[in-house]
C-alpha positions in Angstrom: -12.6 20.1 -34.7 -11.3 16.4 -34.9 -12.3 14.2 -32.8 -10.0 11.2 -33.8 -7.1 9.4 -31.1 -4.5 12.2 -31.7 -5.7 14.4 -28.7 -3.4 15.9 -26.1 -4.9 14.0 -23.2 -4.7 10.2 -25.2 -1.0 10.1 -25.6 0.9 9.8 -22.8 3.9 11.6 -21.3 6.9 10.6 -22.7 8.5 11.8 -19.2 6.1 9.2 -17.1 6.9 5.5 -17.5 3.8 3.3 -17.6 2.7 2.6 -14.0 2.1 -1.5 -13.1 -1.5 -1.2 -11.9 -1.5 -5.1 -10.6 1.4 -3.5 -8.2 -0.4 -0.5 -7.4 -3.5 -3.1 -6.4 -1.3 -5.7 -4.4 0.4 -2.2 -2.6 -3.4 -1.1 -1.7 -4.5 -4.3 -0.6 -1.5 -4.4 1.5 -2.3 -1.1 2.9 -6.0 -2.3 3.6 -5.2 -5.1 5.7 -4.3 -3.7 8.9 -7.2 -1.6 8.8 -9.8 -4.0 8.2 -8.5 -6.8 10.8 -8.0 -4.1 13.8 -11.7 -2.5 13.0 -12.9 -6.2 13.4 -12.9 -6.1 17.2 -15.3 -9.1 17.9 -12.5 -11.0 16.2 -9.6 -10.4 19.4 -11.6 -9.3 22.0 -10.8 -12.1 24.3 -8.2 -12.7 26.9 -6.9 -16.1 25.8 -4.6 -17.1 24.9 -2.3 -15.0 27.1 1.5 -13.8 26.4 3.7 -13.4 29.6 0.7 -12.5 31.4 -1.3 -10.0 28.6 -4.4 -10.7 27.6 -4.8 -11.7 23.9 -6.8 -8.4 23.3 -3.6 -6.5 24.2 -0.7 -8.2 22.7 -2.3 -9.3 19.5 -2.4 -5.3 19.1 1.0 -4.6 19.9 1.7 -7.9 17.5 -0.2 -5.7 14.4 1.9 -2.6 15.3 4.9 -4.6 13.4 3.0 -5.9 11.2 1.5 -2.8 9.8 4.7 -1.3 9.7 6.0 -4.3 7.6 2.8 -3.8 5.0 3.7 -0.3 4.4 7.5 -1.0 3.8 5.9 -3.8 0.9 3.6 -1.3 -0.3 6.1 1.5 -0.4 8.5 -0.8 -2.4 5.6 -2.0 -5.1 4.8 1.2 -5.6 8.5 2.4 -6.3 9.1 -0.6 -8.8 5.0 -0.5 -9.9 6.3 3.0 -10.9 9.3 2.0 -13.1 12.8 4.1 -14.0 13.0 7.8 -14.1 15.6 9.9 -15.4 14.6 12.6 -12.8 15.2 12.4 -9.0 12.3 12.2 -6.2 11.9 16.2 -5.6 13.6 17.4 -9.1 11.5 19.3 -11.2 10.8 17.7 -14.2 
């Protein structure tokens, strides 16, 4: 029994390039954002200032809708280049 460094779970896959954690956090944080301002309610639960007529509460939503889809676009992107080159295809097995 040895219980030095050389174990199968310490090395890693040669087939899996390291993974950029710091681009993995920023992608998360990215992801968290739209979650944590629209549960804040207190925050746009006003009518003022209107926008051709709808109430703050109401367009301010519809502005997030946009916005959230633009976050997960980032965060899809950092997690593709947090991932680095493969030699396989998305869906190939390995």
């Amino acid at each position: 029994m040895s219980l030095g460094n050389n174990s199968p779970q310490s090395r890693p896959d040669p087939e899996v390039p390291p993974t950029d954690m710091r681009k993995m956090a920023l992608a998360g944080v990215l992801l968290a954002i739209p979650i944590v301002v629209l549960l804040w309610v207190p925050h746009y639960a006003k009518v003022e200032p209107t926008l051709f007529g709808f109430p703050f509460f109401f367009w301010y939503q519809f502005l997030w809708v946009f916005l959230c889809s633009a976050m997960t676009y980032a965060a899809f992107r950092l997690t593709l280049s947090a991932r680095g080159k493969t030699s396989h295809k998305a869906g190939e097995d390995r």
